[in-house]
KEKE-3310 file (N, C-alpha, C; in steps of 0.2 Angstrom, whole numbers, plus 5000, padded with zeros to 4 digits):
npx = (4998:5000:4993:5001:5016:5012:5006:5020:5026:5018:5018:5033:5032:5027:5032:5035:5025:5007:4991:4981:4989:4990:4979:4974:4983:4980:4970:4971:4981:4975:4966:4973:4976:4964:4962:4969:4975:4985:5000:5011:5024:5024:5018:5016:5022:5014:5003:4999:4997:4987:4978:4980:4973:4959:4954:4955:4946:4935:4932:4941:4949:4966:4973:4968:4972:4986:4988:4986:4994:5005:5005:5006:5019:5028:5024:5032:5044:5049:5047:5059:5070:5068:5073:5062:5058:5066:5065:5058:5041:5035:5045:5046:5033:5025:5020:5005:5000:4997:4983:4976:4965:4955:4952:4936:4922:4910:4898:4895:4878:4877:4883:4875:4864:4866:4872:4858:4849:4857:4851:4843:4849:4859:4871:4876:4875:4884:4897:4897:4900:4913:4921:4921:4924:4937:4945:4950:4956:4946:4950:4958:4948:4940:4947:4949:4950:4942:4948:4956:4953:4954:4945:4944:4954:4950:4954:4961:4968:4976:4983:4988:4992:4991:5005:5009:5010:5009:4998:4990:4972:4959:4944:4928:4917:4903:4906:4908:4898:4890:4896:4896:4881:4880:4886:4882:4870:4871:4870:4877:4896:4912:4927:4930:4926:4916:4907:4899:4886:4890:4902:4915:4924:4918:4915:4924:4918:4905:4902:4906:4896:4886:4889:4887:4871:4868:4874:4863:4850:4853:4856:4870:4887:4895:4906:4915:4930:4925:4924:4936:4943:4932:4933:4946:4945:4937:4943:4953:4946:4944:4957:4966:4982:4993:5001:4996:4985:4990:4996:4986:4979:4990:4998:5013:5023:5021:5017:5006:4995:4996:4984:4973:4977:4974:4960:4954:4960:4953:4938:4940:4942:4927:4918:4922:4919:4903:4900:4902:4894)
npy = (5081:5068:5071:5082:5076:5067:5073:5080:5070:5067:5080:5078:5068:5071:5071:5058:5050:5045:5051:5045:5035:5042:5046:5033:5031:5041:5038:5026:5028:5038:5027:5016:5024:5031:5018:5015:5025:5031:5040:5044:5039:5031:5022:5002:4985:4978:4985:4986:4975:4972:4979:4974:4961:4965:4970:4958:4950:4958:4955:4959:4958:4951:4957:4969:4973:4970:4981:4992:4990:4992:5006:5010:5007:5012:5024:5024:5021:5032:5040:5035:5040:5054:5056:5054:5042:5030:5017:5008:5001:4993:4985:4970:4967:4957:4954:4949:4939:4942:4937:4925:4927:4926:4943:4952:4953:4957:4946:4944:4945:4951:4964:4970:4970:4981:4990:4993:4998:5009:5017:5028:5039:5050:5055:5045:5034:5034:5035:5023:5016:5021:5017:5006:5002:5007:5004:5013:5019:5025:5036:5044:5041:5054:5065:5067:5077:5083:5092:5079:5069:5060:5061:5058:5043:5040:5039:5040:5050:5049:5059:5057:5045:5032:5032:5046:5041:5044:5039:5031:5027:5015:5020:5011:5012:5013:5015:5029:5034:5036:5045:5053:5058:5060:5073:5080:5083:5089:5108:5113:5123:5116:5111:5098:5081:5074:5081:5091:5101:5112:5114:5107:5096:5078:5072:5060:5051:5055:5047:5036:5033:5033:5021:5012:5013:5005:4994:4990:4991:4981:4972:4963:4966:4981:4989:5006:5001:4986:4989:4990:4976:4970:4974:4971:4956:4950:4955:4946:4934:4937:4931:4941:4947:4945:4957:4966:4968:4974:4984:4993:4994:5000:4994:4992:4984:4967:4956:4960:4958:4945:4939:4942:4933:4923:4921:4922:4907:4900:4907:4899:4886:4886:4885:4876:4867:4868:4865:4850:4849)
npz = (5136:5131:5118:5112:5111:5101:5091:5088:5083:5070:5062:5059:5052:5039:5026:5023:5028:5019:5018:5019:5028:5039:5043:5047:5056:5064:5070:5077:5087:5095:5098:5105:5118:5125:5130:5134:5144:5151:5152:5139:5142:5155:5148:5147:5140:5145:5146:5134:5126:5133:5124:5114:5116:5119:5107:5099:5106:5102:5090:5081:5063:5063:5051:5054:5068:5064:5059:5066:5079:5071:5070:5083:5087:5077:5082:5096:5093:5088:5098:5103:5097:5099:5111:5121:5128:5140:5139:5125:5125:5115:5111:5113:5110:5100:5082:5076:5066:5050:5045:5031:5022:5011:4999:5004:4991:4979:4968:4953:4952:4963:4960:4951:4957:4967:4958:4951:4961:4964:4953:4954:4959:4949:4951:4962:4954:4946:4953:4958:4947:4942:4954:4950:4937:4938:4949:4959:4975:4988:4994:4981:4974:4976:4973:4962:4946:4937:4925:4925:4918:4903:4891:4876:4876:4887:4899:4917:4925:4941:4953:4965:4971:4985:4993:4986:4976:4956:4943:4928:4924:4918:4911:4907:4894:4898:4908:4907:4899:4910:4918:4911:4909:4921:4924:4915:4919:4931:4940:4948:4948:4948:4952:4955:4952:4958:4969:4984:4988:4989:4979:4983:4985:4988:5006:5015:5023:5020:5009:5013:5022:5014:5007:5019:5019:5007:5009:5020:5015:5003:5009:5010:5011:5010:5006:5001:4997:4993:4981:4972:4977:4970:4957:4954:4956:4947:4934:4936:4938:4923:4916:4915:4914:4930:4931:4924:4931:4942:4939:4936:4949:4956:4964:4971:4976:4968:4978:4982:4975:4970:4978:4970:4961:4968:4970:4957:4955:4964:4958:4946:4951:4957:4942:4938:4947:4944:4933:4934:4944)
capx = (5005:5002:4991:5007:5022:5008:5007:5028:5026:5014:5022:5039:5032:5022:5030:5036:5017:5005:4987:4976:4992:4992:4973:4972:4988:4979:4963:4975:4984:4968:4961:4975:4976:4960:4960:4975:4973:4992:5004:5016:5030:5021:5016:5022:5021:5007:4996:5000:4995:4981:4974:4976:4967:4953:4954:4955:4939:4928:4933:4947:4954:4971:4976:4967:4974:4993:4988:4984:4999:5010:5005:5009:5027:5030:5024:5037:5051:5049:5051:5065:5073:5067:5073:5055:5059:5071:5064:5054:5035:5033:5051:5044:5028:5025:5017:5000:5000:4992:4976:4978:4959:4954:4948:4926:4921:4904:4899:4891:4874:4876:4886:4870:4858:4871:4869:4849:4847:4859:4853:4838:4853:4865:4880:4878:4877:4892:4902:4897:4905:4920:4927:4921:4927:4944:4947:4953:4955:4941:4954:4959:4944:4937:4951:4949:4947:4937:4953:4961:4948:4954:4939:4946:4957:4944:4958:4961:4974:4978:4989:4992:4989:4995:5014:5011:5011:5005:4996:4985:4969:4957:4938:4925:4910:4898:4908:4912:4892:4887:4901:4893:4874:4880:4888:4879:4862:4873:4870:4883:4902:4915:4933:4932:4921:4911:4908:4896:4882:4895:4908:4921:4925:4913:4921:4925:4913:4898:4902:4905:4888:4879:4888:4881:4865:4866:4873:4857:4843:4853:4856:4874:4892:4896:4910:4919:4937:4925:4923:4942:4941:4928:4937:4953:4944:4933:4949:4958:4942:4946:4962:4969:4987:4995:5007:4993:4981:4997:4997:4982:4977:4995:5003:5023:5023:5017:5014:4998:4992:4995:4978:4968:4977:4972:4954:4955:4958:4945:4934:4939:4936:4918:4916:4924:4911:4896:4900:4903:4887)
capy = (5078:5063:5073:5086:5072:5063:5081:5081:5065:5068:5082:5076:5061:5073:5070:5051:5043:5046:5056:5039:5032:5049:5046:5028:5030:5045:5034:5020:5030:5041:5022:5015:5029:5031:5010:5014:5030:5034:5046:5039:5038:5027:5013:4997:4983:4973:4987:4985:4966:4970:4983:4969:4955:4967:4969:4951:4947:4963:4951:4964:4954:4950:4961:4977:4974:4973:4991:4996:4990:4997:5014:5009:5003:5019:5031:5024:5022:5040:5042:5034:5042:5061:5054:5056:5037:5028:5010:5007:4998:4990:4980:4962:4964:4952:4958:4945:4935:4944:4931:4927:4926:4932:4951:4950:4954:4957:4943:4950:4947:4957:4969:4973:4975:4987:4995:4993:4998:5016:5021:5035:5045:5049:5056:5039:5027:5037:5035:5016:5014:5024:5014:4995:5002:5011:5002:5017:5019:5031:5044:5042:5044:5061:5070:5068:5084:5086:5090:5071:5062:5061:5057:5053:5039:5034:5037:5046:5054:5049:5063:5057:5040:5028:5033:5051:5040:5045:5033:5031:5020:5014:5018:5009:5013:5012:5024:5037:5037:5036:5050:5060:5061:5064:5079:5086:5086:5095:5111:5117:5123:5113:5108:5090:5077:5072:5086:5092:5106:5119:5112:5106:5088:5076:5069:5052:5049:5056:5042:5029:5034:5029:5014:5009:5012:5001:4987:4989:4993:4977:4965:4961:4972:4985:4998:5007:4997:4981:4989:4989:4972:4966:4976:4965:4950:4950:4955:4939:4930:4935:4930:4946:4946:4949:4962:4972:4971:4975:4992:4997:4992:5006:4991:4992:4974:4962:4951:4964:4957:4939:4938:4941:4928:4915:4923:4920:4901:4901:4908:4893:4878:4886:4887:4866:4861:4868:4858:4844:4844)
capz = (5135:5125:5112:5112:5107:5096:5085:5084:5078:5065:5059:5058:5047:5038:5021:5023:5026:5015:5021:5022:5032:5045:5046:5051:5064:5071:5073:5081:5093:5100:5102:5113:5122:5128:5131:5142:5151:5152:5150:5133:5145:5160:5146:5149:5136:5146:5142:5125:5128:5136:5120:5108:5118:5119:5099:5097:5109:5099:5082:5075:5061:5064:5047:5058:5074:5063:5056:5073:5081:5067:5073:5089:5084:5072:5086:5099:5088:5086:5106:5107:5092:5102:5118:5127:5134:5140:5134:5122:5127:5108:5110:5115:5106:5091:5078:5076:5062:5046:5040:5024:5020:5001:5000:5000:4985:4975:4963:4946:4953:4969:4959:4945:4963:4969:4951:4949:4966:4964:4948:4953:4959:4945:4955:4967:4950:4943:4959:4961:4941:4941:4960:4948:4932:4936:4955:4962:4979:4990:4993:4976:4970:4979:4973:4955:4946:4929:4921:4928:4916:4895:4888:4870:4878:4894:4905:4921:4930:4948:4952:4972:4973:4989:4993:4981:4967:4949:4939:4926:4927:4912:4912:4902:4888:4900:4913:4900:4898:4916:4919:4905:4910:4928:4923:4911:4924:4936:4941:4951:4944:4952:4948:4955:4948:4962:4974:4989:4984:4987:4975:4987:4984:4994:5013:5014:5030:5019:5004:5019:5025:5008:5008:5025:5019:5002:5015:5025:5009:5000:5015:5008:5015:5003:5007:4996:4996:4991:4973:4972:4976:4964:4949:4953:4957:4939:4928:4937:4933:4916:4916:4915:4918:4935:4930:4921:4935:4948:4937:4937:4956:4959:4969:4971:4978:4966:4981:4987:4967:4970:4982:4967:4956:4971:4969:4952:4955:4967:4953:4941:4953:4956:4936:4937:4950:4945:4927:4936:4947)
cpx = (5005:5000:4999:5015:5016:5009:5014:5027:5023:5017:5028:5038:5027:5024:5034:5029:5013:4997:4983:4983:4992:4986:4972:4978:4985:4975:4965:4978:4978:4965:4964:4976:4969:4957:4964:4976:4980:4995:5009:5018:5030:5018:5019:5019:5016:5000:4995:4996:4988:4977:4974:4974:4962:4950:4954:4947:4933:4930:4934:4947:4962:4976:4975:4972:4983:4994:4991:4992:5007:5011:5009:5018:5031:5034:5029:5043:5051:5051:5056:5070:5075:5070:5068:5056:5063:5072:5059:5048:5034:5039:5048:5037:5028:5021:5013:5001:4995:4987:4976:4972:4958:4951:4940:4926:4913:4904:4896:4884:4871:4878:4880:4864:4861:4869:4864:4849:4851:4857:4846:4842:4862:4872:4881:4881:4885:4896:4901:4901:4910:4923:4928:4925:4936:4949:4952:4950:4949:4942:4956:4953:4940:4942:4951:4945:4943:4944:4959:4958:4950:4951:4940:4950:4954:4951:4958:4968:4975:4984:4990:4988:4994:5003:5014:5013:5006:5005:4990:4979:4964:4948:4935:4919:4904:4901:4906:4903:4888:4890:4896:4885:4874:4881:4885:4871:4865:4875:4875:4888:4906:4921:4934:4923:4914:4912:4898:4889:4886:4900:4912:4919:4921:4919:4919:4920:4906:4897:4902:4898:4883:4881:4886:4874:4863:4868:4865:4851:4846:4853:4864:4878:4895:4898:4914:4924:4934:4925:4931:4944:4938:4932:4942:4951:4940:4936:4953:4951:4941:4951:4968:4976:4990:4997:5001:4986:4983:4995:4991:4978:4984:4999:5009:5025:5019:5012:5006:4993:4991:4988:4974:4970:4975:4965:4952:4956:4952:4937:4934:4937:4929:4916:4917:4919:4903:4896:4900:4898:4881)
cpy = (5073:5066:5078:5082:5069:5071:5080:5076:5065:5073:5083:5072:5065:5072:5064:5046:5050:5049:5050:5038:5036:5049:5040:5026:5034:5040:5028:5022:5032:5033:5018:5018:5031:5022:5011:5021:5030:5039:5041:5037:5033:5020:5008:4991:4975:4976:4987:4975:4969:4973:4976:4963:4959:4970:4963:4949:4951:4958:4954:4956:4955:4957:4968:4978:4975:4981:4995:4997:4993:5003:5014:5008:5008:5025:5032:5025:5029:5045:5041:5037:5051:5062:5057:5049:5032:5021:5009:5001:4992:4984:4973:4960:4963:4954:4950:4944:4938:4936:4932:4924:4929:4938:4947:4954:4953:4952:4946:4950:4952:4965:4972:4973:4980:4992:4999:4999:5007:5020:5027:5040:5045:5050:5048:5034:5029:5035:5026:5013:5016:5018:5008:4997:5004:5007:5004:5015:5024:5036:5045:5046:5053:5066:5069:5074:5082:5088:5085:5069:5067:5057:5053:5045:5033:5032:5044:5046:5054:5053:5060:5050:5038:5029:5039:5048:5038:5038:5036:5027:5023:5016:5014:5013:5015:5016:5030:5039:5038:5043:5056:5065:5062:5070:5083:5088:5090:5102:5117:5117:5121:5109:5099:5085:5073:5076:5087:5097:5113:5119:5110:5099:5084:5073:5060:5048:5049:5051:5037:5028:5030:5023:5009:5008:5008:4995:4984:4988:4984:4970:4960:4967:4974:4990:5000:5003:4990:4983:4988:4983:4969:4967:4970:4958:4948:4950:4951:4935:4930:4933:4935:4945:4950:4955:4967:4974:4976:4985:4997:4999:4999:5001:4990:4985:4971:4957:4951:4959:4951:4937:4937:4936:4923:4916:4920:4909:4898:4900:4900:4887:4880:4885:4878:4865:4862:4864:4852:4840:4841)
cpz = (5130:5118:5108:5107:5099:5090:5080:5080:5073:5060:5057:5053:5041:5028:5019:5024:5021:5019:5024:5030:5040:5048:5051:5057:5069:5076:5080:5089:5098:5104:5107:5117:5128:5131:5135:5147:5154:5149:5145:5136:5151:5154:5144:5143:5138:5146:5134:5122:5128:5129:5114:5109:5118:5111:5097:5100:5104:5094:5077:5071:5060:5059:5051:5063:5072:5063:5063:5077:5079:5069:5078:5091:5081:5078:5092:5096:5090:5092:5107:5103:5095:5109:5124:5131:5135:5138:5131:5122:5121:5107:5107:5112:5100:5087:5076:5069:5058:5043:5034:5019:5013:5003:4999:4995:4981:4971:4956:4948:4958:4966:4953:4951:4965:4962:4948:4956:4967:4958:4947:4957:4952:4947:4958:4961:4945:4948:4959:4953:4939:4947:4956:4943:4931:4944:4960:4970:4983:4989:4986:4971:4971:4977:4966:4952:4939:4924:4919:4921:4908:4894:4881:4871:4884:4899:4910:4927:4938:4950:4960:4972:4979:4989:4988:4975:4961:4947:4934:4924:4920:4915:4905:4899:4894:4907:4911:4900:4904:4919:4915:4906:4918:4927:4917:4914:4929:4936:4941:4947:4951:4946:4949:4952:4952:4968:4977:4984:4982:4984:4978:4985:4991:5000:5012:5018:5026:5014:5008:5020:5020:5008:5012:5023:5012:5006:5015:5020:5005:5002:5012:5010:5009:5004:4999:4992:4992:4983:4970:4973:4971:4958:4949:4953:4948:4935:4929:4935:4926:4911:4914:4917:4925:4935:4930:4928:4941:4947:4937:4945:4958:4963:4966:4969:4973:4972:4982:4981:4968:4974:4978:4959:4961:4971:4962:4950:4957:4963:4949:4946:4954:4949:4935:4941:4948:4935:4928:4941:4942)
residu = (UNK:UNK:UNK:UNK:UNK:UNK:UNK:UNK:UNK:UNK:UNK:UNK:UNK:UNK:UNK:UNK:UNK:UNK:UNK:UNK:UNK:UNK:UNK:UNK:UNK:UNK:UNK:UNK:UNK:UNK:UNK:UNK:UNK:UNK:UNK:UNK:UNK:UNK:UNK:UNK:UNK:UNK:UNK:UNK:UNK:UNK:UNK:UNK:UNK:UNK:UNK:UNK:UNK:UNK:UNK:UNK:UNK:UNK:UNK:UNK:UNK:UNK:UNK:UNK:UNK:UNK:UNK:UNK:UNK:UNK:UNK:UNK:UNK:UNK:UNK:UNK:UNK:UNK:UNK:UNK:UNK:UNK:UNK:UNK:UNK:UNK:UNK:UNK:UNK:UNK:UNK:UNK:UNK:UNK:UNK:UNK:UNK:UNK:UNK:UNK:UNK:UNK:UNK:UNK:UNK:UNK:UNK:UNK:UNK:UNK:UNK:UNK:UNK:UNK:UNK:UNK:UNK:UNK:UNK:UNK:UNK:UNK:UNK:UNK:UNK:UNK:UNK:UNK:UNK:UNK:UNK:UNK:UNK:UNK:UNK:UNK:UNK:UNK:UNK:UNK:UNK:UNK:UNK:UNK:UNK:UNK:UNK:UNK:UNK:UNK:UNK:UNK:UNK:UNK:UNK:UNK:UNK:UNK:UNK:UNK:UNK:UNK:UNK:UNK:UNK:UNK:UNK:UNK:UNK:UNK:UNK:UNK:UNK:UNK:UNK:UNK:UNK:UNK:UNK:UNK:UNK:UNK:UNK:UNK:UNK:UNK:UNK:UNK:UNK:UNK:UNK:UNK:UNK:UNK:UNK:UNK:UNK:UNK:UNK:UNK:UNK:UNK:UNK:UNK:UNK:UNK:UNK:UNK:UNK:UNK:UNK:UNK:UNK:UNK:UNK:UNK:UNK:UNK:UNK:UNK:UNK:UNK:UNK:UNK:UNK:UNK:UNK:UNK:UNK:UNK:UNK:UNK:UNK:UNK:UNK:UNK:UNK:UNK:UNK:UNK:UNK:UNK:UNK:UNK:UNK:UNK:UNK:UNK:UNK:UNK:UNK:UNK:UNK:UNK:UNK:UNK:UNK:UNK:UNK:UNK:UNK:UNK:UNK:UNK:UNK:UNK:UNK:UNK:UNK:UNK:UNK:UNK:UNK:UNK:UNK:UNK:UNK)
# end
């Protein structure tokens, strides 16, 4: 029953969220559901309580547990909209207080271990300078074809970014060459850029995987999304302007940008104190 409603909803929203958004609601629903062990229509909004004090004790942060609860928030809406319930569970619940902590971020030393440390696999050290150089997203990036990338300009073609929307993102001299002798030692024939041994575009879980394992080999945290991050964080340490990093990063909202101009302060008082010890 609940998997049943959860579908309609899914494929009713099927071309208003975007593939990542459908993936981290599914993740969200499946997880209160199996943490409250009801039927949709039986749940009361002190089990909704209770799932995110039990996300707040594991030491969700506050920015997760919002995500989560968004789902949660969507997915009823959506009952009351179908008339599957007569009151909606999500009413009275507050939506917790986004933290408004800086993104983490590689500094250039961690970011040249990560680079030394991936560069006896050429696909891996390709993949680790395309997400620093161009600060695409994961999904983003696995979906780029071999026809997306103008070489003479060092630009590439995000044909579906975040919300279905196109962009274009810059690489560097030192992509463009890391790109070049990945692909000219590769064997296989394949349309996309970074692909499996059977040419299909690689899965997002198998690039997670490698990042866990550079975590663990380099003893600092280092997933995908942190290169997206550093890219932003490095071109505000170079004083890059807002706008232009806004554009490349794909964000609507300027605000999402403003984070990595307070990074960018951050940046300069470290550069003032260590002058002045």
């Amino acid at each position: 029953m609940n998997l049943e409603i959860q579908e309609s909803f899914f494929n009713d929203h099927q071309s208003r969220f975007s593939p990542e958004t459908i993936r981290s609601y599914r993740i969200s629903l499946t997880q209160f559901f199996s943490f409250c062990e009801k039927k949709f229509d039986e749940v009361k909004a002190t089990n909704i309580r209770a799932w995110l004090s039990s996300m707040e004790e594991k030491g969700l942060r506050p920015r997760s547990i919002h995500l989560k609860l968004s789902a949660l928030k969507s997915f009823y809406q959506y009952c009351m909209e179908e008339n599957k319930i007569k009151k909606n569970p999500t009413l009275t619940i507050y939506t917790p207080k986004k933290d408004d902590s800086l993104p983490y971020y590689l500094s250039k030393r961690q970011l040249a271990l990560l680079q030394e440390y991936t560069k006896g696999d050429l696909r891996d050290r390709a993949m680790i300078e395309t997400l620093y150089a161009t600060g695409v997203r994961i999904s983003e990036l696995l979906h780029i074809k071999l026809e997306d990338i103008k070489w003479e300009t060092r630009q590439i073609w995000i044909r579906k970014g975040k919300g279905n929307k196109e962009r274009f993102v810059l690489f560097t001299h030192e992509c463009a060459e890391r790109l070049k002798t990945y692909l000219n030692q590769r064997k296989l024939e394949s349309v996309y850029l970074f692909c499996n041994p059977r040419g299909e575009r690689l899965s997002r879980i198998f690039v997670e995987k490698k990042f866990q394992g550079y975590s663990e080999a380099l003893g600092f945290k280092v997933v995908p999304h942190t290169m997206r991050h550093t890219f932003a964080a490095h071109l505000a340490e170079k004083n890059m302007p807002q706008s232009y990093i806004q554009e490349l990063l794909g964000h609507v909202n300027i605000n999402s940008t403003r984070i990595y101009t307070r990074l960018m302060e951050q940046a300069r008082k470290k550069q003032y104190d260590r002058y002045q010890s």
